[in-house]
C-alpha positions as semicolon CSV with decimal commas, in nm:
position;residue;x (nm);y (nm);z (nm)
1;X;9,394;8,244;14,546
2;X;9,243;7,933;14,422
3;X;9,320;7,623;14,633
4;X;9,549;7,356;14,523
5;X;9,398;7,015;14,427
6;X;9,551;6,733;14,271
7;X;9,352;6,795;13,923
8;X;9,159;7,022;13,833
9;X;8,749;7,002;13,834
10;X;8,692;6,990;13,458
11;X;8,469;7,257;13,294
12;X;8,245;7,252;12,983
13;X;7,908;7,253;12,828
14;X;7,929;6,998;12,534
15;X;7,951;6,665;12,770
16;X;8,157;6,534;13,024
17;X;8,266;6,180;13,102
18;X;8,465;6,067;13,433
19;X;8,553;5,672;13,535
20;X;8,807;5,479;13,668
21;X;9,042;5,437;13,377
22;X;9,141;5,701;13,136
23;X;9,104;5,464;12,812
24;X;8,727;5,428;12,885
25;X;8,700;5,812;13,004
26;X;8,812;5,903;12,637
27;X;8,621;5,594;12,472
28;X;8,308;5,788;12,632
29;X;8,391;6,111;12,545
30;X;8,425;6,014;12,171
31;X;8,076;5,873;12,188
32;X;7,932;6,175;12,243
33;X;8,165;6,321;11,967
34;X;8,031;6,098;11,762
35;X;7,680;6,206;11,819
36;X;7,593;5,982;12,090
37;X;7,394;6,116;12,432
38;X;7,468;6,040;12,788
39;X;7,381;5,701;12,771
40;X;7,532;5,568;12,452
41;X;7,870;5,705;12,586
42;X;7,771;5,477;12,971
43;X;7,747;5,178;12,740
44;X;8,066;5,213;12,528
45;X;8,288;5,295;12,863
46;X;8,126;4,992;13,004
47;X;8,237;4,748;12,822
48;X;8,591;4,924;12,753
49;X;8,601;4,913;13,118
50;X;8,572;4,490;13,104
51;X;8,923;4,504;12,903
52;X;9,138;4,764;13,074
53;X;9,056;4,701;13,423
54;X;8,972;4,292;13,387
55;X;9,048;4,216;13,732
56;X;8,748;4,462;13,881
57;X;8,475;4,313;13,569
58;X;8,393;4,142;13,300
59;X;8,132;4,073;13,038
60;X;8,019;3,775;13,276
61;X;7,954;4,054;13,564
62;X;7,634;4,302;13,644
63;X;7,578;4,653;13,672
64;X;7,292;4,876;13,864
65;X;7,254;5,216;13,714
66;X;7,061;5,505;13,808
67;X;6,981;5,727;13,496
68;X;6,774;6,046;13,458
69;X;6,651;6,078;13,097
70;X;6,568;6,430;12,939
71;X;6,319;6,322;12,764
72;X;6,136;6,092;13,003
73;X;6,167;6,388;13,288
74;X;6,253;6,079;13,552
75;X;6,526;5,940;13,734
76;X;6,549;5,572;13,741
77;X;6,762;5,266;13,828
78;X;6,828;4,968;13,581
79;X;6,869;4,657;13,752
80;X;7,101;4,409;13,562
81;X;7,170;4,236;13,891
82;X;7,078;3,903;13,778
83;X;6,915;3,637;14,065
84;X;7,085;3,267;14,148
85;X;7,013;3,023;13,929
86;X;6,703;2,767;13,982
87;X;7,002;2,486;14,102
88;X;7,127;2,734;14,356
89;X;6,986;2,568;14,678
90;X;7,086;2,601;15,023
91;X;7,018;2,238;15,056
92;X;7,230;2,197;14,774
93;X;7,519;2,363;14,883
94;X;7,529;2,197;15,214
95;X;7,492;1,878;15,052
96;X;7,840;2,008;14,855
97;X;7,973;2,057;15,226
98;X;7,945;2,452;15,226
99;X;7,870;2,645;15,536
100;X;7,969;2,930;15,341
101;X;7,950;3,013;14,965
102;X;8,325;3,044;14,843
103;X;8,427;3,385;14,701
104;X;8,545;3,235;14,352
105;X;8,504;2,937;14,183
106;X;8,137;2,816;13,981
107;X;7,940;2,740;14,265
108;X;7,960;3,090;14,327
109;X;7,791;3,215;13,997
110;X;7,446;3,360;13,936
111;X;7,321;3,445;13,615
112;X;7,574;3,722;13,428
113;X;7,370;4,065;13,428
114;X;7,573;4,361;13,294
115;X;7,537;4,236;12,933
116;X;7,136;4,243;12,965
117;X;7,143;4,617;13,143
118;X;7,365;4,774;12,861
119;X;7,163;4,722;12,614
120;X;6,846;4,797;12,800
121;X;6,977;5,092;12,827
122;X;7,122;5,145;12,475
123;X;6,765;5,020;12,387
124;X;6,519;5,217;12,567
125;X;6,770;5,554;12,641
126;X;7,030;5,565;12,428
127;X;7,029;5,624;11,982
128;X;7,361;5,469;11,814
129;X;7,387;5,104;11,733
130;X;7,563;4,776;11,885
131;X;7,827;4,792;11,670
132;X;7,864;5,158;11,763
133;X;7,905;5,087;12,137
134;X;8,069;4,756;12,056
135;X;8,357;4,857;11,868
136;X;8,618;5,035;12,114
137;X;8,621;4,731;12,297
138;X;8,678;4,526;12,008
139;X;8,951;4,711;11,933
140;X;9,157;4,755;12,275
141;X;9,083;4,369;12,296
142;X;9,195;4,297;11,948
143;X;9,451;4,509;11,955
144;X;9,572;4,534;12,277
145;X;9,591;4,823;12,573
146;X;9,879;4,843;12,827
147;X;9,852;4,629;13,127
148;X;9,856;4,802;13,483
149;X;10,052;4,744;13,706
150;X;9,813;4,551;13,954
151;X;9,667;4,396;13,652
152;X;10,021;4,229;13,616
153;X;10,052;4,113;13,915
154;X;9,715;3,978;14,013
155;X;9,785;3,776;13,739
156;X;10,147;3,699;13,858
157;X;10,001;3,585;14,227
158;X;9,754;3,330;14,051
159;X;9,968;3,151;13,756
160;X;10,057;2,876;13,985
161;X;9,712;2,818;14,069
162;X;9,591;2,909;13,730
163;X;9,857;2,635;13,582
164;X;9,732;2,348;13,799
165;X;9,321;2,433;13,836
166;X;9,246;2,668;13,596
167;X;9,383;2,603;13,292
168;X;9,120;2,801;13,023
169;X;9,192;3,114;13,266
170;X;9,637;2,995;13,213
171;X;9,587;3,023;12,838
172;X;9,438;3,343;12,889
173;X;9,596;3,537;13,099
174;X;9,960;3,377;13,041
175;X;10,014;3,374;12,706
176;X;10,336;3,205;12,657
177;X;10,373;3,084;12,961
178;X;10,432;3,455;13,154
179;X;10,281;3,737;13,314
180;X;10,241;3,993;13,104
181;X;10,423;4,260;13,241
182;X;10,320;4,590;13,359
183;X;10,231;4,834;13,069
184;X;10,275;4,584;12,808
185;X;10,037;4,616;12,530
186;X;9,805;4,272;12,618
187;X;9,530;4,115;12,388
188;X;9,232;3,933;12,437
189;X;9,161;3,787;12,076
190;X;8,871;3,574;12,193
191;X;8,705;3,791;12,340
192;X;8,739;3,995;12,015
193;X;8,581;3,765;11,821
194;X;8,301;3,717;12,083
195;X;8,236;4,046;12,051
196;X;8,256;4,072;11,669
197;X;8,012;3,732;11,641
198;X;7,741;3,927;11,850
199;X;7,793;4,252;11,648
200;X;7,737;4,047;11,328
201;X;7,441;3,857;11,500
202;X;7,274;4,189;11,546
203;X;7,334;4,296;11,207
204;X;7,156;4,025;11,088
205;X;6,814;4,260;11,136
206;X;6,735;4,562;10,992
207;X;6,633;4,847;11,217
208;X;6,825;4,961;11,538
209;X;6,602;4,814;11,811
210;X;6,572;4,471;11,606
211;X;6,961;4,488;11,626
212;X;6,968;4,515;12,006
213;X;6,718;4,231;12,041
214;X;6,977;3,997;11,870
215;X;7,220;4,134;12,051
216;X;7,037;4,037;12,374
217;X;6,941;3,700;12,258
218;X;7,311;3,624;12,078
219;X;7,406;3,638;12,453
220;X;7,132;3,488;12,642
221;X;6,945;3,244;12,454
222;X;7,234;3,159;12,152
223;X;7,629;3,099;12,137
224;X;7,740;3,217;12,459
225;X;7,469;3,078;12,656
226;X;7,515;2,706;12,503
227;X;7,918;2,788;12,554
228;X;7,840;2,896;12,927
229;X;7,595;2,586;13,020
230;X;7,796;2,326;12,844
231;X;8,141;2,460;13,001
232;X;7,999;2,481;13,350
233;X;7,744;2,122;13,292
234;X;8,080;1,942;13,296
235;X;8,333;2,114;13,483
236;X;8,478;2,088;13,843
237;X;8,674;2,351;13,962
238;X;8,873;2,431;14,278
239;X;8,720;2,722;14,469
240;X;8,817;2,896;14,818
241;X;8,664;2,624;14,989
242;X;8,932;2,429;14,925
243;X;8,724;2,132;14,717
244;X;8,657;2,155;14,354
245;X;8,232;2,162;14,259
246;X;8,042;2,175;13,956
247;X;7,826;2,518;13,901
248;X;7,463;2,527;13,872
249;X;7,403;2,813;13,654
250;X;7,239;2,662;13,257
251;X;7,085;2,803;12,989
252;X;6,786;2,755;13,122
253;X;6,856;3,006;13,330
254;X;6,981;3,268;13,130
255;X;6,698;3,269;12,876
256;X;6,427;3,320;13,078
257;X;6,605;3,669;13,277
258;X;6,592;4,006;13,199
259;X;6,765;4,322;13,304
260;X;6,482;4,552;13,458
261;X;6,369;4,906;13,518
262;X;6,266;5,025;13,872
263;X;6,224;5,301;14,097
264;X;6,461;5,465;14,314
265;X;6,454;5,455;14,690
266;X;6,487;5,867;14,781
267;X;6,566;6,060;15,088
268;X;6,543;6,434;15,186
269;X;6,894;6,594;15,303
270;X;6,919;6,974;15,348
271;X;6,757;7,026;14,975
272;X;6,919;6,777;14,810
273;X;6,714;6,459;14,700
274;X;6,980;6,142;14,713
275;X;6,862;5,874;14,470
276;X;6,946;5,516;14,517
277;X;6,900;5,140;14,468
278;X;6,644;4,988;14,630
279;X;6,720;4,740;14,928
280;X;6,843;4,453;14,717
281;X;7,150;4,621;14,747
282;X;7,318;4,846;15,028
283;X;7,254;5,181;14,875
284;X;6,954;5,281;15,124
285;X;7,287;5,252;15,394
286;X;7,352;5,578;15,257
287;X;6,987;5,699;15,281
288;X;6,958;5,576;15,650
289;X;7,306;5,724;15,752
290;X;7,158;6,090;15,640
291;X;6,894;5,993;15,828
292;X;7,127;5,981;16,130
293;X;7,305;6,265;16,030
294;X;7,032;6,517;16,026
295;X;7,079;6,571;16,375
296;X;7,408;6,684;16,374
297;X;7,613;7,002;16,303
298;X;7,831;6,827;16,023
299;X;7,888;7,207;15,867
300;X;8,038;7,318;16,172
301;X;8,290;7,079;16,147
302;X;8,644;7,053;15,998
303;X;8,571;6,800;15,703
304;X;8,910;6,612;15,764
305;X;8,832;6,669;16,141
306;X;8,825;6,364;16,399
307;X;8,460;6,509;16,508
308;X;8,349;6,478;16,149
309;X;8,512;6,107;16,187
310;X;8,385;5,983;16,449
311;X;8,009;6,115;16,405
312;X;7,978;5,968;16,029
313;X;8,179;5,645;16,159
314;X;7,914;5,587;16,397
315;X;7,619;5,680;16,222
316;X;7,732;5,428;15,920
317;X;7,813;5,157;16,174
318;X;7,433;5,170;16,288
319;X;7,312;5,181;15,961
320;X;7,522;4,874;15,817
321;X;7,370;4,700;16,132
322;X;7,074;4,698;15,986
323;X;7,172;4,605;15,661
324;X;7,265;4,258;15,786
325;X;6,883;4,235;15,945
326;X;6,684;4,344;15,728
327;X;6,808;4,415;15,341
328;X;6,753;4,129;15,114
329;X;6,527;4,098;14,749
330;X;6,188;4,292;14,798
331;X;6,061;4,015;14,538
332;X;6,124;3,758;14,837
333;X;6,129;3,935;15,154
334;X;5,949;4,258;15,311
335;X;6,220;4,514;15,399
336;X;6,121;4,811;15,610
337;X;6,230;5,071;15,421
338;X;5,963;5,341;15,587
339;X;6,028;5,218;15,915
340;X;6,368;5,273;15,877
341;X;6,384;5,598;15,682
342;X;6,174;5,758;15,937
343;X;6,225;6,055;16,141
344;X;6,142;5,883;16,446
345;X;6,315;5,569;16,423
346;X;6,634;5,762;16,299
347;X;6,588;6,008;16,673
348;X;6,580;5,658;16,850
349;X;6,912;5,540;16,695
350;X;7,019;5,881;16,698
351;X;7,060;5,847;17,111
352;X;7,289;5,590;17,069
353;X;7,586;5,804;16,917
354;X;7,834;5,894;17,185
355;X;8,144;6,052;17,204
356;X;8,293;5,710;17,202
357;X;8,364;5,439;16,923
358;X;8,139;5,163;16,995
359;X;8,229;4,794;16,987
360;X;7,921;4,628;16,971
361;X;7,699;4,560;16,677
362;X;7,373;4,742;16,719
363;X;7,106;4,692;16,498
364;X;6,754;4,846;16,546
365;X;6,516;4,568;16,676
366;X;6,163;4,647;16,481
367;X;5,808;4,533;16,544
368;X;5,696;4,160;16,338
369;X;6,089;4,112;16,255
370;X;6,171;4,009;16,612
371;X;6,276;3,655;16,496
372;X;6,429;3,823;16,215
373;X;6,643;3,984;16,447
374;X;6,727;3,756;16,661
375;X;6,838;3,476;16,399
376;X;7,069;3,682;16,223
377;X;7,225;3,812;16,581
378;X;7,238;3,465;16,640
379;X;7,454;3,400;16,382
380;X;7,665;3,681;16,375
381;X;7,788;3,681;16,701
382;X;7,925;3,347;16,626
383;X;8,284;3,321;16,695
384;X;8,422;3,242;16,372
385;X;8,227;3,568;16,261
386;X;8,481;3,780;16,428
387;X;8,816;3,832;16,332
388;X;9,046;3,970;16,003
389;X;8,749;4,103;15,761
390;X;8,789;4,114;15,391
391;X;8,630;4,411;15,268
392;X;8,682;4,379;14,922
393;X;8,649;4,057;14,652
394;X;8,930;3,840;14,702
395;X;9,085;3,494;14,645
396;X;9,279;3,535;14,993
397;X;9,365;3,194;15,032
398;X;9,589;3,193;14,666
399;X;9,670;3,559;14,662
400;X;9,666;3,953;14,821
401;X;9,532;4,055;14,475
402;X;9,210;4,186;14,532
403;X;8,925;4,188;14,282
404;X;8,683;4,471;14,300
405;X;8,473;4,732;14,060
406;X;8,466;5,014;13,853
407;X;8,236;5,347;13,817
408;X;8,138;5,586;13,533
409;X;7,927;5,870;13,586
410;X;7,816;6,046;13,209
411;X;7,630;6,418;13,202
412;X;7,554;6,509;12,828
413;X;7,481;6,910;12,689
414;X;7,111;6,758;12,644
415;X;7,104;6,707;13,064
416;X;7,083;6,381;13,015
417;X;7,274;6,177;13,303
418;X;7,421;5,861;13,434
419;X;7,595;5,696;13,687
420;X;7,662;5,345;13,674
421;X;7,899;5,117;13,924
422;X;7,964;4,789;13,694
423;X;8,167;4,504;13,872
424;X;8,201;4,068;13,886
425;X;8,349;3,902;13,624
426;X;8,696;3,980;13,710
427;X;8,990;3,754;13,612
428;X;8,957;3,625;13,961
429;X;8,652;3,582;14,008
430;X;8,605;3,200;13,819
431;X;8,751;3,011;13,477
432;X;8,755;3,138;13,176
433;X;8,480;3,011;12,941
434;X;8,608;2,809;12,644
435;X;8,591;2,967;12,335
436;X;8,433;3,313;12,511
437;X;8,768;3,499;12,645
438;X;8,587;3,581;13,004
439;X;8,470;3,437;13,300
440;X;8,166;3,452;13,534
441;X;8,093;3,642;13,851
442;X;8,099;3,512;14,205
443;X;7,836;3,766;14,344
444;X;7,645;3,433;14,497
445;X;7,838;3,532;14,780
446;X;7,673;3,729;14,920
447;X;7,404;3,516;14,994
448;X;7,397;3,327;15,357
449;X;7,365;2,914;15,354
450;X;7,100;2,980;15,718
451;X;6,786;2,968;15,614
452;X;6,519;3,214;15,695
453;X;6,670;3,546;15,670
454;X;6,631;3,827;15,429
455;X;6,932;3,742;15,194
456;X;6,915;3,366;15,249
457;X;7,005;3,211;14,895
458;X;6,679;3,104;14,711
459;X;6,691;3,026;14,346
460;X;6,555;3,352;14,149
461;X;6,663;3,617;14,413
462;X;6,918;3,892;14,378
463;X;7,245;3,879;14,628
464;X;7,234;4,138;14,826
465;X;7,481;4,313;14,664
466;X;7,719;4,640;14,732
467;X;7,702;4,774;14,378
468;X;7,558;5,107;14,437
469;X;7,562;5,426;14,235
470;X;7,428;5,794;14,349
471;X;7,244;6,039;14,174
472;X;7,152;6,394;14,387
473;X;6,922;6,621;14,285
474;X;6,905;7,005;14,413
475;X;6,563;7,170;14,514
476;X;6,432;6,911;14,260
477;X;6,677;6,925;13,981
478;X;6,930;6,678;13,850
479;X;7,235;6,786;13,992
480;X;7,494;6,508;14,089
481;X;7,640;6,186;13,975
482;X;7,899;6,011;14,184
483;X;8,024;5,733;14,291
484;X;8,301;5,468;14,347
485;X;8,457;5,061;14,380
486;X;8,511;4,933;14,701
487;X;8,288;4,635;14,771
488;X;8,105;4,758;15,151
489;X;8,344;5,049;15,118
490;X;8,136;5,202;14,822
491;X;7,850;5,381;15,021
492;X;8,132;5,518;15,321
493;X;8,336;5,691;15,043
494;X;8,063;5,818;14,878
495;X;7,910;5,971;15,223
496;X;8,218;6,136;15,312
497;X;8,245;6,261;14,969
498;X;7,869;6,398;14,932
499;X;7,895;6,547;15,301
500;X;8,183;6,740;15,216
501;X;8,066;6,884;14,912
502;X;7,696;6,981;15,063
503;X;7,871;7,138;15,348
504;X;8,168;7,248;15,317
505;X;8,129;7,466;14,992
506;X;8,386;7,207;14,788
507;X;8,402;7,149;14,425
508;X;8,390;6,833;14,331
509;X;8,772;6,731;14,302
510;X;8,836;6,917;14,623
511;X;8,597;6,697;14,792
512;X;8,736;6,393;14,610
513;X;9,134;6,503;14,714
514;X;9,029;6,576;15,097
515;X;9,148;6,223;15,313
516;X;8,882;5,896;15,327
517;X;8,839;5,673;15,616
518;X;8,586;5,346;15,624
519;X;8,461;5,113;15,892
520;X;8,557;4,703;15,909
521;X;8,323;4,736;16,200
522;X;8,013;4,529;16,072
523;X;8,011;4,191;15,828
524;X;8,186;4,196;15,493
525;X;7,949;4,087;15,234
526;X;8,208;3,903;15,070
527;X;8,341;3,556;15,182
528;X;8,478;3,481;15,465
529;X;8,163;3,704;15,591
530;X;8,401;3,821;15,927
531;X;8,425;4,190;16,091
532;X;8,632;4,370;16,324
533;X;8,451;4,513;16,543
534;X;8,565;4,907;16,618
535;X;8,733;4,879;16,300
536;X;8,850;5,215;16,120
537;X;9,063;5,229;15,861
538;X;9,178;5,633;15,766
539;X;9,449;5,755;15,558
540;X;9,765;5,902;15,666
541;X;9,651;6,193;15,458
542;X;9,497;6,294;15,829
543;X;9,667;6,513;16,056
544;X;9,868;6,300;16,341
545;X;9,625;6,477;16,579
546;X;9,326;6,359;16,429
547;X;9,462;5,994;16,461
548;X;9,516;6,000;16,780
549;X;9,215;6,160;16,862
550;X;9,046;5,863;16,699
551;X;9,253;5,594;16,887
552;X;9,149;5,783;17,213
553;X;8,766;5,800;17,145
554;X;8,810;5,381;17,068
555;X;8,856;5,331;16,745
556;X;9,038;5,036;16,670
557;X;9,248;5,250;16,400
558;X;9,455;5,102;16,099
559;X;9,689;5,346;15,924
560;X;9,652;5,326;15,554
561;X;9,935;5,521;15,337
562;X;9,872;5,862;15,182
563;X;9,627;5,847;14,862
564;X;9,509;5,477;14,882
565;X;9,213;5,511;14,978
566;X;8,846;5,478;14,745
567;X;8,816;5,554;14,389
568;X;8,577;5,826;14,359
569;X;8,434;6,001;14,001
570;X;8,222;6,281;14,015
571;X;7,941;6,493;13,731
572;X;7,737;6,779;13,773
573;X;7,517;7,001;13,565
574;X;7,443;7,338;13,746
575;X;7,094;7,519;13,661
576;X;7,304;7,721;13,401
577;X;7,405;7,424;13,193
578;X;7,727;7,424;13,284
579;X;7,871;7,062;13,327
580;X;8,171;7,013;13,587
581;X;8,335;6,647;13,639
582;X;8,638;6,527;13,888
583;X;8,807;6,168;13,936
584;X;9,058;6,056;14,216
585;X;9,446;6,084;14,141
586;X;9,412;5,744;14,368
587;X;9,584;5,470;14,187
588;X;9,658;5,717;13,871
589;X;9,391;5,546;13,703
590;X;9,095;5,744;13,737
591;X;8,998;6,055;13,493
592;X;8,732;6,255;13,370
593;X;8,749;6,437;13,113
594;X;8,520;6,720;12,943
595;X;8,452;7,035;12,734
């Protein structure tokens, strides 16, 4: 009898497409219709995503992808996490009377990436044109798509604020003076026509690459640049820290970046091969947790079990620990990587998993980073470190509408595949730009205002940021793309999820349906910085016994309500060439769709 789940894992050998809203799903899926490959179809979804789901990203956001190309024979990652702009100083800030960068707001900006990465990778991996990959977007902006429901009221929460602070952001969001209201067809003309001016930019040149090279420069060194520096030159605007400041971020800045191409940081898990950002984001977290993990009998035990629980709760807690020591921008600051991917630093740690939740925070203590260590301890035991963490993008002193991300993960008949985890740039995140129909990102955030530490803010350095997107291969061969939204949730969801599947002999949406848990235990990257520590958050989706099992071992255990929990999307190719794909029925938003 085949087992119930709450969709069914999608079949086919042509292509398959899976992200967080169904509009973009089907945008992708008629790329590759159209002729398109894997990576054509990322790129179209992409920016469909910045107009259906507008409060997880925007076109002033950024984007890391990890790719493997056919032709090349190679996975890699695309970087289009762009650094802090020369301004962004920590004496600067403190000057501005900032002991922490605010979550929103201009000060809070670094230079907008996602545009850059798309069309590297339309560029370099991808064969249709900008207007190609341009033109859904133009349309559901032009046109209009139906509002969701926490669209509607994110907006809601902020028109009082909007009204009073930020009035480009009023106009655009309000039209008429209201909310629009859930699945209302709402436009975004401006955008449109931002769109349609860089389409006809590229135009302007004859062959396809020359086209993408406008493109680029249309954005970065032309119109929206000069709209961005002379918008953010001359305006003060209240942010979370309760004072209004000018941004930093100029031209300047945005002509001289580019979106790059990079390795992947790799680890070895019972013949699977997990690709990942490299340490300028979390995503070796995941690597270092398998690390953990190695040692224990995870297929002997029940998946939604609280021994399965407790074991990966513990194992992630250690590895986020060391997150907060020692991640930060390679290009500025030696990370550890083998050190802490090794087999004998993982036994060490290892020891320190008991049968009990632990309450302290417990990073590894490594040879030459002993003041490394100790400074960032220093500051994190502080007591207004502790207390309600915010584990997600938020404006939580105007509203409980929570900003966050989105993910697409693309396999084409070719083998071709992607999996890509755009975010910033939502509605919350800062004003709109006059005369551009979106805002910019507040991923500056993530950087700390203390100086000498690994993801200290320094003008031209990445945030460390949580984006993180997962490719697998099997016995050498790209297999799996997955991933999910969820700010320092993104690598817990995913580890449940890829545990599950490797051993537990899941498909993909049965994997996806089974219940999610996540730890507040360590720092939230996102401001106010604070953690609680024995934090677990599961869904009621558990068994009652399992609960209380958790509560008993420790865990300080928060109850969230059946199918709330992560966002996850899901490819594979097998050896065969057959493509499967599964999204989460969480938030009826998700979908992926194939044949």
């Amino acid at each position: 009898m085949t087992a119930f789940t709450t969709r069914p894992e999608i079949l086919g050998t042509f292509g398959v497409v899976t992200s967080t809203h169904w509009i973009a799903s089907a945008v992708g899926m008629s790329i590759l219709e159209k002729g398109g490959n894997a990576f054509d179809a990322a790129v179209a979804t992409g920016f469909v995503l910045q107009i259906v789901e507008p409060h997880l990203c925007g076109p002033g956001g950024d984007m890391p992808a990890i790719l493997y190309s056919k032709k090349k024979d190679k996975v890699e990652v695309i970087c289009a996490q762009a650094p802090a702009p020369a301004g962004a100083t920590i004496e600067h800030y403190t000057r501005e009377g900032l002991k922490l960068i605010p979550g929103d707001g201009l000060l809070a900006t670094v230079i907008p990436g996602a545009f850059d990465g798309w069309m590297l990778m339309l560029r370099d991996y991808g064969r249709l044109t900008v207007r190609d990959v341009l033109e859904p977007a133009i349309h559901y902006a032009e046109k209009g798509h139906p509002v969701l429901p926490r669209v509607s009221a994110t907006i809601a929460g902020l028109a009082d604020f909007y009204r009073k602070e930020w009035p480009t952001s009023y106009d655009t969001w309000l039209p008429g003076g209201a909310a629009p209201e859930p699945w209302s067809n709402f436009k975004n003309p401006v955008l449109a026509e931002t769109w349609k001016r860089v389409v006809a930019e590229a135009e302007s040149k004859s062959d396809r690459e020359a086209q993408i090279e406008a493109a680029r420069d249309a954005y970065y060194r032309g119109f929206v640049a000069e709209a961005i520096d002379s918008y953010v030159s001359k305006t003060e605007v209240m942010d979370a820290s309760g004072a209004r400041h000018k941004g930093v971020l100029t031209a300047d800045d945005m002509t001289n970046w580019r979106a790059t191409i990079e390795e992947p940081q790799t680890y070895d898990y019972h013949g699977w091969t997990v690709a990942k950002i490299g340490p300028w984001g979390q995503g070796p977290v995941f690597l270092q947790t398998l690390a953990l993990l190695k040692g224990f009998d995870l297929a002997g035990m029940d998946p939604a079990g609280a021994d399965f629980v407790h074991t990966v709760t513990e194992a992630m807690k250690l590895a986020f620990a060391d997150r907060e020591v020692y991640y930060g921008d390679p290009n500025f600051t030696k990370v550890p990587l083998e050190s802490l991917l090794s087999d004998a630093y993982a036994d060490e740690r290892r020891r320190l998993i008991s049968p009990e939740a632990s309450l302290a925070l417990r990073p590894g203590k490594l040879a030459s980073f002993e003041g490394q260590y100790d400074l960032t301890m220093q500051m994190l035991d502080a007591p207004e470190a502790k207390g309600g963490a915010v584990y997600e993008p938020t404006m939580s002193h105007l509203t409980e509408k929570r900003g966050d991300t989105v993910h697409i993960d693309v396999i084409d008949r070719e083998g071709n595949m992607v999996s890509v985890t755009p975010s910033g740039g939502w509605l919350q995140s800062s004003p709109i730009i006059p005369g551009l129909g979106f805002c910019l990102n507040s991923r500056a955030q993530m950087f700390w205002l203390q100086p000498g530490l690994p993801s200290s803010l320094a003008p031209g350095k990445r945030p460390r940021t949580t984006l993180t997107p997962t490719m697998a291969l099997h016995e050498g061969r790209p297999t799996l793309a997955f991933g999910t939204p969820g700010g320092d949730q993104q690598e817990q969801w995913q580890l449940s999820f890829f545990l599950r599947y490797v051993h537990h002999g899941l498909n993909l949406q049965e994997a996806i349906d089974k219940p999610l848990f996540h730890s507040t235990h360590f720092p939230s990257s996102f401001y106010p910085r604070t953690r609680e520590p024995g934090g677990l958050t599961a869904e009621a989706n558990f068994s009652a016994d399992v609960l209380d099992t958790l509560r008993k071992k420790g865990h300080q255990l928060t109850v969230a309500p059946e199918w709330t929990v992560g966002r996850l999307t899901a490819a594979r190719r097998d050896a065969d060439g057959l493509l499967r794909a599964a999204a989460t029925p969480r938030l009826m938003q998700a979908y992926a769709i194939g044949r």
